[in-house]
C-alpha positions as a Python dict, from the first residue, in 0.01 Angstrom:
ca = {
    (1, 'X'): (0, 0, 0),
    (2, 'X'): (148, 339, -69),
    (3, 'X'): (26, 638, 194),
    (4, 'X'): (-30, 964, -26),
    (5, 'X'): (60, 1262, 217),
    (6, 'X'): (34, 1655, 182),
    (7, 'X'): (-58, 1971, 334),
    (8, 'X'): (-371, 2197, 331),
    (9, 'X'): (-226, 2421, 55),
    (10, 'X'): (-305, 2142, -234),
    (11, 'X'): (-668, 2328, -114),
    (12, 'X'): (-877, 2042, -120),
    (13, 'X'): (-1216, 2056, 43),
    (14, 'X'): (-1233, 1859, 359),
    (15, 'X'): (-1422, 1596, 212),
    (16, 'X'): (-1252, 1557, -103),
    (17, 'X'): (-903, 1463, 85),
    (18, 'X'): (-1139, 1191, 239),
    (19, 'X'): (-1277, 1114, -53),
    (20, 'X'): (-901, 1077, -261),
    (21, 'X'): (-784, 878, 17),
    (22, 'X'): (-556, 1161, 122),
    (23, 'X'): (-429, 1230, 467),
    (24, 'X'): (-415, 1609, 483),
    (25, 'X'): (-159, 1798, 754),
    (26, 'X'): (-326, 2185, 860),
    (27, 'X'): (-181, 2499, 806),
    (28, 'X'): (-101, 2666, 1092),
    (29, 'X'): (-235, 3044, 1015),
    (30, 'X'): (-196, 3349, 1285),
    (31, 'X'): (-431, 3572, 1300),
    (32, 'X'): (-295, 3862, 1530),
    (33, 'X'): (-264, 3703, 1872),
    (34, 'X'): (-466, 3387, 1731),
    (35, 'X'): (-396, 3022, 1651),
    (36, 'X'): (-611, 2845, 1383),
    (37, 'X'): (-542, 2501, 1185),
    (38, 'X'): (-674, 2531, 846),
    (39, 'X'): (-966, 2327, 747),
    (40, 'X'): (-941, 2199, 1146),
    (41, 'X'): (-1066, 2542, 1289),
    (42, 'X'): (-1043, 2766, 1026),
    (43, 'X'): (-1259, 2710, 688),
    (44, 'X'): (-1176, 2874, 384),
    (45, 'X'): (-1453, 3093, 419),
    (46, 'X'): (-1355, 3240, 783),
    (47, 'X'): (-1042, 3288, 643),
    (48, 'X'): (-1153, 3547, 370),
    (49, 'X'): (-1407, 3719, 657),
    (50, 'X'): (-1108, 3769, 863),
    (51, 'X'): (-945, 3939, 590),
    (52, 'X'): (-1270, 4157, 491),
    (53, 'X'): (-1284, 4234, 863),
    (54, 'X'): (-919, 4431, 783),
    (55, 'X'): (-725, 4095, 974),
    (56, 'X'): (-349, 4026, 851),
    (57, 'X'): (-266, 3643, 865),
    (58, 'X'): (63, 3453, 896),
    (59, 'X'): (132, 3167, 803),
    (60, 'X'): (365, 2870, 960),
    (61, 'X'): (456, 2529, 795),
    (62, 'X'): (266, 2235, 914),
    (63, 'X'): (356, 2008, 1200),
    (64, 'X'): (711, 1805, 1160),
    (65, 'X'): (546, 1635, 1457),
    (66, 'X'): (263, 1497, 1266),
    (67, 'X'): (418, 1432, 949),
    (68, 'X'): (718, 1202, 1173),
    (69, 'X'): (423, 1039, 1298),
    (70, 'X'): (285, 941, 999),
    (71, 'X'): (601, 824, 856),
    (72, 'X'): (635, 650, 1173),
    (73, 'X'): (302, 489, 1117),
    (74, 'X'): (347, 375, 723),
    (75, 'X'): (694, 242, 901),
    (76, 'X'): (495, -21, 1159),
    (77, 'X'): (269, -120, 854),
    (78, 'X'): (544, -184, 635),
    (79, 'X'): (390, 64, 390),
    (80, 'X'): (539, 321, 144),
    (81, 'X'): (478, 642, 204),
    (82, 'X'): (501, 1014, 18),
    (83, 'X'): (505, 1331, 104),
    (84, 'X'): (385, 1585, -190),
    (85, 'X'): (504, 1934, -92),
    (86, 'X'): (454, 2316, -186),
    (87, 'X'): (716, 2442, -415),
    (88, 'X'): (1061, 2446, -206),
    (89, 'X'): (1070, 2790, -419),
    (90, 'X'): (776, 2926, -204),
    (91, 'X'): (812, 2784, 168),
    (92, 'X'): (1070, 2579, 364),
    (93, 'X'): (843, 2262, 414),
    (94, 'X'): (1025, 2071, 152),
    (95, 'X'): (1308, 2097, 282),
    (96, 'X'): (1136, 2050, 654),
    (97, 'X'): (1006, 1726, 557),
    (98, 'X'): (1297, 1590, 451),
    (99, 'X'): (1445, 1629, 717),
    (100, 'X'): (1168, 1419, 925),
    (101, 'X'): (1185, 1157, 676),
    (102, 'X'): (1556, 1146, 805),
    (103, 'X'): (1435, 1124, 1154),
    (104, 'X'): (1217, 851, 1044),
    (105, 'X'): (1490, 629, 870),
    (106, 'X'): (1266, 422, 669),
    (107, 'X'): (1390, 406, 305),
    (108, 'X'): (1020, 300, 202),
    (109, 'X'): (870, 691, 290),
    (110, 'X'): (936, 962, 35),
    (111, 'X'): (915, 1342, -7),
    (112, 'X'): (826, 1493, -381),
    (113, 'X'): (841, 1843, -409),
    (114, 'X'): (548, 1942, -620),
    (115, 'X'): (721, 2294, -743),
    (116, 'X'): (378, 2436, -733),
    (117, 'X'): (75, 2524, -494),
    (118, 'X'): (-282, 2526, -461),
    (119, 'X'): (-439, 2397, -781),
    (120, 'X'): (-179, 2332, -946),
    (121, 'X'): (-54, 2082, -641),
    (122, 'X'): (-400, 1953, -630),
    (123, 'X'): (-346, 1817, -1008),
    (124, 'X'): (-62, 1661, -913),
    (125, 'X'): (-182, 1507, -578),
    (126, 'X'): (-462, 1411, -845),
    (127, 'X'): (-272, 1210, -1111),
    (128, 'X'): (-94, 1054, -806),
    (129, 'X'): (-439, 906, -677),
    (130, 'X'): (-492, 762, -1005),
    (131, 'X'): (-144, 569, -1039),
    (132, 'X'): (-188, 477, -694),
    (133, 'X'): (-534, 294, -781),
    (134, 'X'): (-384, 154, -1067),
    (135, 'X'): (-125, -44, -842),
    (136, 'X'): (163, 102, -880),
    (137, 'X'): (412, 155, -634),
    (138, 'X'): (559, 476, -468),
    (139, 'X'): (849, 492, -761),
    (140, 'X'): (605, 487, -1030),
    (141, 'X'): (398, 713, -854),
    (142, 'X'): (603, 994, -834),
    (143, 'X'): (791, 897, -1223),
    (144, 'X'): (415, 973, -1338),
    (145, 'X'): (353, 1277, -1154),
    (146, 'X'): (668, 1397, -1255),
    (147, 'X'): (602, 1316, -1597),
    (148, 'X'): (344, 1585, -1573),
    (149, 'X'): (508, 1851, -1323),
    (150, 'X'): (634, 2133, -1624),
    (151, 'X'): (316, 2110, -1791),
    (152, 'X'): (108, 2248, -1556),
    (153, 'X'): (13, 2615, -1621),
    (154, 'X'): (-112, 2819, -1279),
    (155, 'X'): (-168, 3195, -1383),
    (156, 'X'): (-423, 3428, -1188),
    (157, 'X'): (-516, 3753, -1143),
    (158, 'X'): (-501, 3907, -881),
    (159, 'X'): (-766, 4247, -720),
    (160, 'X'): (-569, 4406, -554),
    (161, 'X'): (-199, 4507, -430),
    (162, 'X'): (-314, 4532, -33),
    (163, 'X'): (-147, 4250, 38),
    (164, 'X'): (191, 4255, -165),
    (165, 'X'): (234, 4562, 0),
    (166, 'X'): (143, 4433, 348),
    (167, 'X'): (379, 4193, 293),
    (168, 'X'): (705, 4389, 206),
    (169, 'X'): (686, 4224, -156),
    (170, 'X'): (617, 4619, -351),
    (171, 'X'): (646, 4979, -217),
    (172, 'X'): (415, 5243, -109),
    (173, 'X'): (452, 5416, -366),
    (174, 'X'): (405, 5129, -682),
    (175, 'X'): (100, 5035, -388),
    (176, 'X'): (-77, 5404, -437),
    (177, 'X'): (-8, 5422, -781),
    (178, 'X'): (-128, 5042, -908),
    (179, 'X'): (-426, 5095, -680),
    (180, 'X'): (-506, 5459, -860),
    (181, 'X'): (-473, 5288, -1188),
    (182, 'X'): (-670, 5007, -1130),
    (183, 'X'): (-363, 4791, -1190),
    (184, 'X'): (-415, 4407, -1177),
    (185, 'X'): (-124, 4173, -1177),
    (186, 'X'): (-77, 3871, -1337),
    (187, 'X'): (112, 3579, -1185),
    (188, 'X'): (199, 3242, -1264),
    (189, 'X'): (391, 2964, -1101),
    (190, 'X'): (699, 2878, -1320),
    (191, 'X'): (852, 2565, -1409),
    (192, 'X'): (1086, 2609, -1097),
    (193, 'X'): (814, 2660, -858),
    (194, 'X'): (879, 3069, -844),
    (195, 'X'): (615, 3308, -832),
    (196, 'X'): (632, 3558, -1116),
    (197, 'X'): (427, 3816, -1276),
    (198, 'X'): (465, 3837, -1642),
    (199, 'X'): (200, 4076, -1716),
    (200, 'X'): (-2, 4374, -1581),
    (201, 'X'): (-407, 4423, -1633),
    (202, 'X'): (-608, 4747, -1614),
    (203, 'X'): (-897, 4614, -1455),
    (204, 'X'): (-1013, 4265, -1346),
    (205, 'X'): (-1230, 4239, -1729),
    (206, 'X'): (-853, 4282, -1922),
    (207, 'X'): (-706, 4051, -1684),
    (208, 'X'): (-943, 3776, -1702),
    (209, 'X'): (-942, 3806, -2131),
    (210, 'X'): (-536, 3760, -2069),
    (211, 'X'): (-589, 3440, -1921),
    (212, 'X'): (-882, 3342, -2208),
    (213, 'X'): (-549, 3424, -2410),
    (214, 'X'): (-307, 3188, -2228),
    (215, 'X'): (-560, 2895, -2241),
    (216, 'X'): (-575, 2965, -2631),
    (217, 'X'): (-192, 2984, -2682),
    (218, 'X'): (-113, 2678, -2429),
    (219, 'X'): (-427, 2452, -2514),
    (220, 'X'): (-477, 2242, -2208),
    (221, 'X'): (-507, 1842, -2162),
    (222, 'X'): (-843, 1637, -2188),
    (223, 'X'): (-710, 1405, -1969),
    (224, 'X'): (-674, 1599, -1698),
    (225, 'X'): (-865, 1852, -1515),
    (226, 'X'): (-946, 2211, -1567),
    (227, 'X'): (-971, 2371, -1296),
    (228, 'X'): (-1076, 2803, -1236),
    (229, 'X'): (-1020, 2924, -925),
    (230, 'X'): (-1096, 3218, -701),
    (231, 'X'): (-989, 3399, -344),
    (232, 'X'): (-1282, 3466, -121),
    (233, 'X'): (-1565, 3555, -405),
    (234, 'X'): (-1676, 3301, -599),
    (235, 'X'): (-1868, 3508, -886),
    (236, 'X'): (-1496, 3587, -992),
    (237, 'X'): (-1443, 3207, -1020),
    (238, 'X'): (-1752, 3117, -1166),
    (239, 'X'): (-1703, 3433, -1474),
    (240, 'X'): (-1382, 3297, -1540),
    (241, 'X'): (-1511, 2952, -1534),
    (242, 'X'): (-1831, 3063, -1801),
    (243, 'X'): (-1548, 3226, -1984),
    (244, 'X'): (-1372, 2896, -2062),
    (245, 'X'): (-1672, 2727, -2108),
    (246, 'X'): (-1773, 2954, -2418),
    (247, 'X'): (-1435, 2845, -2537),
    (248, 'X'): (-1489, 2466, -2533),
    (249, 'X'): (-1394, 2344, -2226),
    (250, 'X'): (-1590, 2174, -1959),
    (251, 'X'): (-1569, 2341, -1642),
    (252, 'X'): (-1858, 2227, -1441),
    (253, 'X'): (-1913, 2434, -1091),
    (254, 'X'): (-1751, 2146, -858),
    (255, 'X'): (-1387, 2282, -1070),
    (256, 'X'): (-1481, 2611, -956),
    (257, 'X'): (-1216, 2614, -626),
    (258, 'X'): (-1138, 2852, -339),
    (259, 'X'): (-765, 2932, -281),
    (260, 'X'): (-696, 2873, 70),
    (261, 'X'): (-429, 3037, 327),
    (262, 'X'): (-131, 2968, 193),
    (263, 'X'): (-188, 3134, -138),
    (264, 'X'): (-481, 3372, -49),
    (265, 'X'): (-244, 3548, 279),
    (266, 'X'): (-44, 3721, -30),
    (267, 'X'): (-271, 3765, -309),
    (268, 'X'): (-560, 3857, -111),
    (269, 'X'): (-946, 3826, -194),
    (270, 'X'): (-1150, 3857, -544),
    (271, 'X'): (-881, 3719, -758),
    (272, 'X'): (-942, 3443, -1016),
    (273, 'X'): (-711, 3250, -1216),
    (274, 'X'): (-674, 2877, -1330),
    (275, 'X'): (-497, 2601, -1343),
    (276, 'X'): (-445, 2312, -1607),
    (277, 'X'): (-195, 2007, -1757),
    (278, 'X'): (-84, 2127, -2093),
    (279, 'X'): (-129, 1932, -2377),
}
């Protein structure tokens, strides 16, 4: 049996980590003096009333102490194990968890660093599930996800600069000025797991037609899913989604997703992007 591992920033529903035979370690997200566990105490949807409500979260890496344990446990059961991580590019946890599979010395219990977040880890934890049903073992798990890894295209686009500023990432001044002029960034996750933003919108309209542009220059896979995706307000989401459905592609409501707190603490709410595997 091979134990499929991650974190709550693949942003998975609850259920659907249940559902995908997933065991899911929390977030641990700071809200001033306060201590919440995502999708333990803190649903996506408190998270993005905190925010309205003018809170600024942190936050920390998940528990070594849980993922040892579970290592520990796939180690009494003679099981393989993996860990599938955010992009070492954006947080330390890859490099965390390798260091607890070292604690747990058991050469059966891998750690895959996904180079990407959110959706775009959620396809990947995705294809993984399917191998994994199919019988194969951890090695041939992570060959096929990695088979798929640089084809996955993440861009959104993003409301508002509140939080880049908040978080050090722009100055005041590009802060008053973007905000004056309506400016709406465009990032993307790149093949190295980086955050970068390779193009500017003037309003959310422009920005979501950019990404209607991206989908027809990189056409995405039919074997995989489509996903749109949104921070907080899910009309965003769901006019992206109606977008890319008058261009072909089936995007039923359930691929509509919310962005959780590792992702939404720096873009902030209202943005709307999408994520795919390339053909």
């Amino acid at each position: 049996m091979v134990r499929i591992i991650t974190d709550s920033s693949a942003d998975l529903e609850p259920r659907e980590y249940e559902q995908l035979n997933i065991t899911c370690i929390p977030l641990t997200v700071f809200f001033a003096d306060a201590e919440y566990q995502e999708n333990v105490n803190l649903s996506k949807e408190l998270f993005y009333k905190m925010l309205a409500e003018g809170s600024y979260p942190k936050t920390a890496q998940p528990s070594p102490q849980l993922l040892l344990d579970l290592f520990e446990e796939a180690k009494a059961a003679g099981d393989e194990a993996i860990y599938f991580s955010i992009s070492s590019a954006l947080s330390g946890t890859y490099q965390t968890a390798c260091a607890t599979r070292e604690m747990a010395d058991y050469d059966r219990c891998y750690v895959f660093d996904s180079k990407n977040a959110t959706g775009g880890l959620r396809v990947l934890l995705e294809e993984a599930v399917k191998l994994r049903d199919a019988g194969k073992d951890a090695a041939a798990i992570m060959e096929g996800v990695a088979a798929i890894q640089d084809r996955i295209e993440l861009y959104a686009c993003m409301d508002t600069l509140e939080y880049l500023y908040r978080g050090g990432r722009i100055s005041q001044t590009v802060y008053k000025l973007g905000t004056m002029a309506q400016v709406k960034p465009i990032i993307r996750v790149t093949e190295a797991g980086a955050i970068e933003v390779p193009a500017k919108a003037i309003g959310m309209r422009k920005g979501m037609d950019f990404l209607c542009k991206r989908v027809e220059a990189v056409k995405p896979s039919r074997n995989h899913s489509f996903y749109a995706m949104y921070t907080g307000d899910r009309s965003n989401g769901l006019a992206l989604a109606e977008k890319f459905r008058a261009m072909g592609y089936d995007i039923p409501d359930e691929k509509v997703i919310n962005v959780g707190a590792a992702i939404g603490s720096h873009v902030g709410p209202n943005a709307c992007g999408m994520v795919y595997v390339s053909e």
